[in-house]
Backbone bond lengths (Angstrom), bond angles and torsions (degrees), N, CA, C in turn:
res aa  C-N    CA-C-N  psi(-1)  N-CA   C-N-CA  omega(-1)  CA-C   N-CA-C  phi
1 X - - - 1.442 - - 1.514 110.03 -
2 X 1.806 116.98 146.78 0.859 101.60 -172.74 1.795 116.57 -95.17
3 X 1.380 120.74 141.48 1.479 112.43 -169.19 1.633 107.36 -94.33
4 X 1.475 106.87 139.04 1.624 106.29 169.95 1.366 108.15 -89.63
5 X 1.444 119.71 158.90 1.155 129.63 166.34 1.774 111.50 -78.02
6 X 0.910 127.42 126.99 1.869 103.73 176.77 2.257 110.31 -110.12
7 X 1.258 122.59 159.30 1.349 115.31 164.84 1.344 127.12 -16.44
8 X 1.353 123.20 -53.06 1.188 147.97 -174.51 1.509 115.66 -87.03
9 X 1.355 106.64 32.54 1.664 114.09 -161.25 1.600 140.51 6.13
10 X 1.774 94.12 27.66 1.634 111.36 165.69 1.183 108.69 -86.13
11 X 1.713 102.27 133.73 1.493 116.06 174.66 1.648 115.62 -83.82
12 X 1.603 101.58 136.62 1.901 97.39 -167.29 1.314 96.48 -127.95
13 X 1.187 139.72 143.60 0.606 146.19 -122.30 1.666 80.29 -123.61
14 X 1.446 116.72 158.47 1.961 114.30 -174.21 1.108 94.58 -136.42
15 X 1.525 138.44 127.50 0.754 130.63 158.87 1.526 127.07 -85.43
16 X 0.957 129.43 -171.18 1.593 133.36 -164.45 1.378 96.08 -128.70
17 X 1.587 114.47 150.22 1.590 110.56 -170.25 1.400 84.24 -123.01
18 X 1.597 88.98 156.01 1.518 123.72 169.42 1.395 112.81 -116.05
19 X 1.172 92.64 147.97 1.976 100.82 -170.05 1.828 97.49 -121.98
20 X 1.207 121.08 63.65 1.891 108.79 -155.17 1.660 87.74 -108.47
21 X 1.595 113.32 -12.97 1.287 114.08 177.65 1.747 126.18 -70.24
22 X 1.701 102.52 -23.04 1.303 123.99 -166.80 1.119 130.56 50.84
23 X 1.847 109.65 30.39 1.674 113.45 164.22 1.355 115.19 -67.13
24 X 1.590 114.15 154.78 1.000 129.18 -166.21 1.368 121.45 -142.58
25 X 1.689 109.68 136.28 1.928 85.46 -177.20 1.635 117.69 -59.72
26 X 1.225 119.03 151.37 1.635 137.02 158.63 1.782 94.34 -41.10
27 X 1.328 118.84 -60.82 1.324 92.98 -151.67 1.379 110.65 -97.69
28 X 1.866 116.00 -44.62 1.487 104.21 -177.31 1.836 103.64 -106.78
29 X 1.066 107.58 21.87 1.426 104.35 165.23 1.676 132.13 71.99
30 X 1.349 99.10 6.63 1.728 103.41 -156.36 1.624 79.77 -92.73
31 X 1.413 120.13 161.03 1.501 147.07 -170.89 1.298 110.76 -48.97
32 X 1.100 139.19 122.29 1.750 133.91 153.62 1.413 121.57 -93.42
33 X 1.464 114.62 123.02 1.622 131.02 -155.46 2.158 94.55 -61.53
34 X 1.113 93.38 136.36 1.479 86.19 161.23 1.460 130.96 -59.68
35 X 1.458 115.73 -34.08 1.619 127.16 162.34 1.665 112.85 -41.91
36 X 1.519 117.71 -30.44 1.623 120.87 -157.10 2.248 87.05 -67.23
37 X 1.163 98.54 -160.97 1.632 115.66 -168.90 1.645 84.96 -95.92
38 X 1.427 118.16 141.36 1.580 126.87 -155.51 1.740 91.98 -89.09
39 X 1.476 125.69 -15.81 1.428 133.24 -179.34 1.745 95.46 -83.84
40 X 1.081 126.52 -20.35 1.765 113.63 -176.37 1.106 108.51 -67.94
41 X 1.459 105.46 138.32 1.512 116.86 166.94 1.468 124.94 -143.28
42 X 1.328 93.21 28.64 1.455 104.23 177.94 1.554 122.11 -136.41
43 X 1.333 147.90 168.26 1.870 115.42 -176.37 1.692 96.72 -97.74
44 X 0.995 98.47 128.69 1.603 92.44 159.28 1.639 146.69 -22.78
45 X 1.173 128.21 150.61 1.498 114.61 178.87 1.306 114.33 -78.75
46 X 1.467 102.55 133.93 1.161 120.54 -174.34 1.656 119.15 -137.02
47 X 1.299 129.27 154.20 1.828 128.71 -177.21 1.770 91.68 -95.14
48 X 1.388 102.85 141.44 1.388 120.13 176.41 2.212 92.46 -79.27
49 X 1.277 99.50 -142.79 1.297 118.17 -168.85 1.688 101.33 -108.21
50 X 1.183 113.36 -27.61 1.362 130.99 -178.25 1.773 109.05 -84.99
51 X 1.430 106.64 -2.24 1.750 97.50 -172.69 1.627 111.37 86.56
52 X 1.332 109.54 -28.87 1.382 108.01 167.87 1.021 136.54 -69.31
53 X 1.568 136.18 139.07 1.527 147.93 -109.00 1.825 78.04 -133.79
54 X 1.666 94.13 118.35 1.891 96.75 173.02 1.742 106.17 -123.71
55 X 1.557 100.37 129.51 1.442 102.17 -146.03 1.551 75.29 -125.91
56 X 1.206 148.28 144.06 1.765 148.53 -143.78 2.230 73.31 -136.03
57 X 1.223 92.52 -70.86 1.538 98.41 -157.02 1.573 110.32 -51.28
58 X 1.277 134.22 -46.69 1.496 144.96 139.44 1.484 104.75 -12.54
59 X 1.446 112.57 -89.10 1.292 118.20 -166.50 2.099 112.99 -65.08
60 X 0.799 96.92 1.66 1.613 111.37 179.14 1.659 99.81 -95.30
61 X 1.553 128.65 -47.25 0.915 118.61 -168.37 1.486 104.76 -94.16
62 X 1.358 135.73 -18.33 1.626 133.33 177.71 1.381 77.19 -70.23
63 X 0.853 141.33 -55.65 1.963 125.67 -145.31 1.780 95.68 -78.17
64 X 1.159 124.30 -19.47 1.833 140.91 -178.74 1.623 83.66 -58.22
65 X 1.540 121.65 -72.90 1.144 148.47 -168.31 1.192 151.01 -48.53
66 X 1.601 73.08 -31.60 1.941 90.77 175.59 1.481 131.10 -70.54
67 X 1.004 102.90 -19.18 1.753 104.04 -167.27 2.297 92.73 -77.71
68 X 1.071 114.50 -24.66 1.393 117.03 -161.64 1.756 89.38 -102.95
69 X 1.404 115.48 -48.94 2.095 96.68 176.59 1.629 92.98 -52.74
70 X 1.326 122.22 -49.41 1.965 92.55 -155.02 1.422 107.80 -83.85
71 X 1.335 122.77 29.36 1.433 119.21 161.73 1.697 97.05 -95.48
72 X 1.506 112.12 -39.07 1.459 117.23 -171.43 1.421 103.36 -66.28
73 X 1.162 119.62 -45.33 1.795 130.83 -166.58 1.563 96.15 -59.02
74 X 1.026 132.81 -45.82 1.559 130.23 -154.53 1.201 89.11 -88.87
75 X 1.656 134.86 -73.97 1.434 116.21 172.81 1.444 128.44 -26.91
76 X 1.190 108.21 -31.06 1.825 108.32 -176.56 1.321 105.37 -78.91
77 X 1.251 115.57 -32.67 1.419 113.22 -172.40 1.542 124.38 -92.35
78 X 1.325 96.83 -13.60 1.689 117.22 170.38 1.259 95.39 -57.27
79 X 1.466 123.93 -66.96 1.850 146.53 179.01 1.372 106.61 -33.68
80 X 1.577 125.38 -54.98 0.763 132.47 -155.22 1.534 97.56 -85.30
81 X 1.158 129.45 -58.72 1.609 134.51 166.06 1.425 105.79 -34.71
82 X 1.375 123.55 -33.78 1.848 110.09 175.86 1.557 111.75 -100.22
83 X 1.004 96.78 -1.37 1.968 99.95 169.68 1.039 109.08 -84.16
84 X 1.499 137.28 -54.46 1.364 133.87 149.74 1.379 135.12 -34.78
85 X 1.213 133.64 -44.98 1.321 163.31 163.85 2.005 86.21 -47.38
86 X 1.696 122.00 -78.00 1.084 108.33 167.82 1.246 149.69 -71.40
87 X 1.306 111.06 -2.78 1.817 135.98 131.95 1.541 103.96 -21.82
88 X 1.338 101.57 -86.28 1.845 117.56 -161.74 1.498 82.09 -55.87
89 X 1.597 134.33 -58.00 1.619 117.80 -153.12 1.954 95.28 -62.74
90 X 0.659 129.31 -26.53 1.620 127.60 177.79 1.317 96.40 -54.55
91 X 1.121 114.60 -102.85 1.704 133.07 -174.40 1.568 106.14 -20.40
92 X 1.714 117.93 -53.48 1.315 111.05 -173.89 1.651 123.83 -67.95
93 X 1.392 113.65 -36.90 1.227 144.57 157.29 1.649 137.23 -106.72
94 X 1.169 118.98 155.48 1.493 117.51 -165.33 1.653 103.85 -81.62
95 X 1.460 133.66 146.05 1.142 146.41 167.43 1.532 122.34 -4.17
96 X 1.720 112.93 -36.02 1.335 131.30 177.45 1.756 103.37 -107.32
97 X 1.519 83.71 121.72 1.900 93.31 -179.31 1.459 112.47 -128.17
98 X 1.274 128.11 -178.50 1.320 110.91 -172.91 1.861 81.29 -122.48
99 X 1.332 113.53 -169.26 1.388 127.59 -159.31 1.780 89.88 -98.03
100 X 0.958 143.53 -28.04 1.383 139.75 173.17 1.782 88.57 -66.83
101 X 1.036 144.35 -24.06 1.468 126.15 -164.83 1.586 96.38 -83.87
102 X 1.127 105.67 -64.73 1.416 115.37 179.22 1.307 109.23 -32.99
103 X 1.396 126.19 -63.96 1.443 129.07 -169.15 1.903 102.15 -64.86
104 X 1.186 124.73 -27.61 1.237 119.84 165.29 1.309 121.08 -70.01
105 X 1.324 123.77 -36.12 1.132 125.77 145.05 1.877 132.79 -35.72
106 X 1.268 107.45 -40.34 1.365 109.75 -166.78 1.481 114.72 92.20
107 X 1.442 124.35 11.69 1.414 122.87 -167.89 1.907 104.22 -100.31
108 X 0.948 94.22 127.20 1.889 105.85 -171.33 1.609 99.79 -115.16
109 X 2.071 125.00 110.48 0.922 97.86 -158.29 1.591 98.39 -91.72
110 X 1.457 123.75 24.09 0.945 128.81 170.29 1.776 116.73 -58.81
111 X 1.106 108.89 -31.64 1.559 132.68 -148.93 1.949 72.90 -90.07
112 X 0.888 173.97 52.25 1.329 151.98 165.11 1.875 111.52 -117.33
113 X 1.141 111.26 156.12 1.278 110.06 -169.33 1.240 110.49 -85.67
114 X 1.517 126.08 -9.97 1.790 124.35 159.30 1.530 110.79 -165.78
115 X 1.274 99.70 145.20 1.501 101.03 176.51 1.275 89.06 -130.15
116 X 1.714 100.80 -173.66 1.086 142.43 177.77 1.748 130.71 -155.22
117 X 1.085 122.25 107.49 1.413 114.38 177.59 1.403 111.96 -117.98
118 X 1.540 97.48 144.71 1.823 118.62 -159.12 1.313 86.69 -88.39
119 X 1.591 120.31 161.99 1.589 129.29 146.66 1.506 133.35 -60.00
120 X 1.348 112.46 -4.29 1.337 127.49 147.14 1.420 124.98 -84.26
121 X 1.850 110.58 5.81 1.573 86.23 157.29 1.839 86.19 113.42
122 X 1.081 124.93 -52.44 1.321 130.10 -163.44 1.477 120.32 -92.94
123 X 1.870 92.49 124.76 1.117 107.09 -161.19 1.477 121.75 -105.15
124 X 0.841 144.03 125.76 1.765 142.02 -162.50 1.409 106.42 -103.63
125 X 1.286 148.74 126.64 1.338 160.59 -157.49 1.517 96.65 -120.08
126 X 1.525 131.37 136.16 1.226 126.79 146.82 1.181 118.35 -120.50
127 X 1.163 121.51 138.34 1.575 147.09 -168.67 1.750 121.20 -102.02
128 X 0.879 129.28 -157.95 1.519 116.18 -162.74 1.723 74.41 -115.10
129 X 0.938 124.33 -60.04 1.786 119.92 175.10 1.352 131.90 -134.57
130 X 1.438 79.50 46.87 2.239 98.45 -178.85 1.748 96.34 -164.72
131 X 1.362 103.30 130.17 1.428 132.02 147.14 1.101 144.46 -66.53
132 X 1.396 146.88 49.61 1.119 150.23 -114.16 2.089 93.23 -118.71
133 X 1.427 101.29 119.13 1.614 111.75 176.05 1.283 111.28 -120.15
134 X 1.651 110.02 130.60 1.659 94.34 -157.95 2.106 75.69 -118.35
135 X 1.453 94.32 172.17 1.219 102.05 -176.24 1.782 96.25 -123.70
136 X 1.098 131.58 139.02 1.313 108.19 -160.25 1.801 101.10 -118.74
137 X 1.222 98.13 6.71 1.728 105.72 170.54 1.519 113.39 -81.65
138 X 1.633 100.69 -49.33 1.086 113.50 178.91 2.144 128.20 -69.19
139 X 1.397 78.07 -31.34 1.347 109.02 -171.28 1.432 108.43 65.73
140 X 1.328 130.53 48.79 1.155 144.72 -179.94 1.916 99.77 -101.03
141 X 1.437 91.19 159.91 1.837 104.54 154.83 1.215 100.59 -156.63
142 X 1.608 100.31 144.04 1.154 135.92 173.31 1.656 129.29 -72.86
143 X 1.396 142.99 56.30 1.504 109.91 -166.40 1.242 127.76 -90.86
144 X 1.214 139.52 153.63 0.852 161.12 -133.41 1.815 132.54 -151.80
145 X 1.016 122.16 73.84 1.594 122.44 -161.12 1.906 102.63 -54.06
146 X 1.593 97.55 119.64 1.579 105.75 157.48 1.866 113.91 -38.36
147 X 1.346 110.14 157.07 1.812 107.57 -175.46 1.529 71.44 -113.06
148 X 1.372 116.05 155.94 1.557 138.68 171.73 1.494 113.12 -90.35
């Protein structure tokens, strides 16, 4: 057997692995030693040649994942495209807008992640980081920046 030297100049003895079990990683498939923990199913972390960090179980589960983040990603960014959109309507105009602004805007308060409408008619819009209360007599809206 071959012996390592270690820091502490004790000799340890290394053993040699056997693969007679024929586990294999989940994601890129290369052999898992029978010595590893009998629950592993993935290869350990390891640095490529480049310094780069190869993680099997990571990259096994983003690829698990993906089909459900890019349903999430586009919703977030839909949100985020009308928070901006009511960004610029701030700056261009004062807090109180009428419903022609909005629609010049491109802002649909249908598109919002919750409302609420009172029995007086009045409906409250929430936004990813704006509050939008429309008065529907007036045909006014109100916005209002979310506090973080």
């Amino acid at each position: 057997m071959k012996k390592e030297i270690v820091k502490d100049f004790i000799e340890v003895e290394k053993i040699e692995q056997t693969f007679y079990e024929g586990r294999e990683c989940d994601y890129c498939f290369e052999k898992i030693a029978n010595q590893e923990h009998a629950t592993r199913r993935f290869c350990p972390k390891k640095k490529d040649e480049q310094g780069k960090i190869v993680d099997c179980k990571s990259e096994f589960h983003r690829a698990q994942n993906a089909p459900e983040k890019e349903v999430h990603v586009e919703l977030i960014n839909n949100h985020k495209r009308i928070a901006k959109r009511i960004d610029e309507l701030l700056l261009k105009k004062s807090s109180e807008v009428l419903s022609a602004d909005l629609d010049a805007y491109d802002i649909d308060l249908t598109s919002c992640i919750d409302y609420s409408l009172k029995p007086n008619g009045i409906l409250t819009s929430n936004f990813l980081e704006h509050t939008i209360v429309t008065n529907p007599i007036s045909k006014t809206h109100k916005i209002t920046k979310n506090v973080k």
